[in-house]
C-alpha positions in Angstrom: -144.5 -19.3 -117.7 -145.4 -15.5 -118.6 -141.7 -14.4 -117.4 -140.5 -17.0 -119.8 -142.7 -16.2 -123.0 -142.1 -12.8 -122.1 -137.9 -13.0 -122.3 -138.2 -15.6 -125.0 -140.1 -13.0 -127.6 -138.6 -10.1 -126.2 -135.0 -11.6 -126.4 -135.2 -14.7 -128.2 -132.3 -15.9 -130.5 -133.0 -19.0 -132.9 -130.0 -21.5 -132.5 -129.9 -25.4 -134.0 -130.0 -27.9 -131.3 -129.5 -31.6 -131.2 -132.1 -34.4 -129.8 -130.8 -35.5 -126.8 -133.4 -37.7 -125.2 -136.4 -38.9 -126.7 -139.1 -41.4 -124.8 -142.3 -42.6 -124.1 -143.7 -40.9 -120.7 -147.1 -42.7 -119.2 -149.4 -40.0 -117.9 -151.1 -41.4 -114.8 -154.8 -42.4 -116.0 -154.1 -40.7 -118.9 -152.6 -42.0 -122.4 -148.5 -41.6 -122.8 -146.6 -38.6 -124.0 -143.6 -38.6 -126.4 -141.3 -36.3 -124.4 -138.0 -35.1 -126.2 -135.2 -32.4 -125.0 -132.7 -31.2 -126.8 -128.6 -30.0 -126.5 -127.2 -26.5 -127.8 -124.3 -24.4 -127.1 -124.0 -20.9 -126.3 -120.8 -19.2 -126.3 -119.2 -22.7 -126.1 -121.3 -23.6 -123.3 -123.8 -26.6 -123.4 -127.4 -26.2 -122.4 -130.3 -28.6 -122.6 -134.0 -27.8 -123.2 -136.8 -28.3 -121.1 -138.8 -31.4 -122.0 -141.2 -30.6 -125.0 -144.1 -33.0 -125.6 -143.9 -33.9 -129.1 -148.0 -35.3 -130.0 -146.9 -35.8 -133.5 -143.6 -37.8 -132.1 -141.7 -36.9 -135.7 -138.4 -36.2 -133.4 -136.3 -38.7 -132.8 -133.0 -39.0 -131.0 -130.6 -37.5 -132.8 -132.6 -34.9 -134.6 -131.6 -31.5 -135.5 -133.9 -29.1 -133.8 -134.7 -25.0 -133.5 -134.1 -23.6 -130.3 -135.0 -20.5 -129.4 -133.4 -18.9 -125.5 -132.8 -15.6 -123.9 -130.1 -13.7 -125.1 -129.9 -12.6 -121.6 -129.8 -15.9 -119.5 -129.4 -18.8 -122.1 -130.6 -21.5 -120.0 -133.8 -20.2 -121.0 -135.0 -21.7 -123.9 -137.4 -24.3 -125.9 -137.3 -26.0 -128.7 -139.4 -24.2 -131.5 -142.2 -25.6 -132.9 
């Protein structure tokens, strides 16, 4: 996780991304999540987000998002809160 916050504010670019998947994930003895991932392109190439637990659960499918990722390898990324 350090590597990643570390290329993220040393190389981070801010891009809109799309809500791809939003949905209800039960924690096990533990109350559920709202987990959402979003879709952006890079250079005409699509990436998707890692899942990003959204405790307010404002985004919904379809939503128009902030990414930030690595200007050095893209896939890197998160959606910006």
């Amino acid at each position: 996780m350090a590597k990643i916050d570390y290329l993220l504010g040393s190389q981070g670019i801010l891009t809109t991304g799309v809500i791809e998947k939003a949905q209800t994930h039960a924690q096990r003895m533990r109350s559920t999540e709202w987990q959402v991932r979003a879709l952006y392109q890079v250079a005409q190439e699509e990436f998707i987000t890692p899942v990003f637990i959204d405790n307010t659960r404002d985004l919904q499918l379809g939503d128009t998002v902030q990414v930030i990722y690595s200007r050095s390898y893209p896939a890197v990324s998160r959606i910006s809160n």
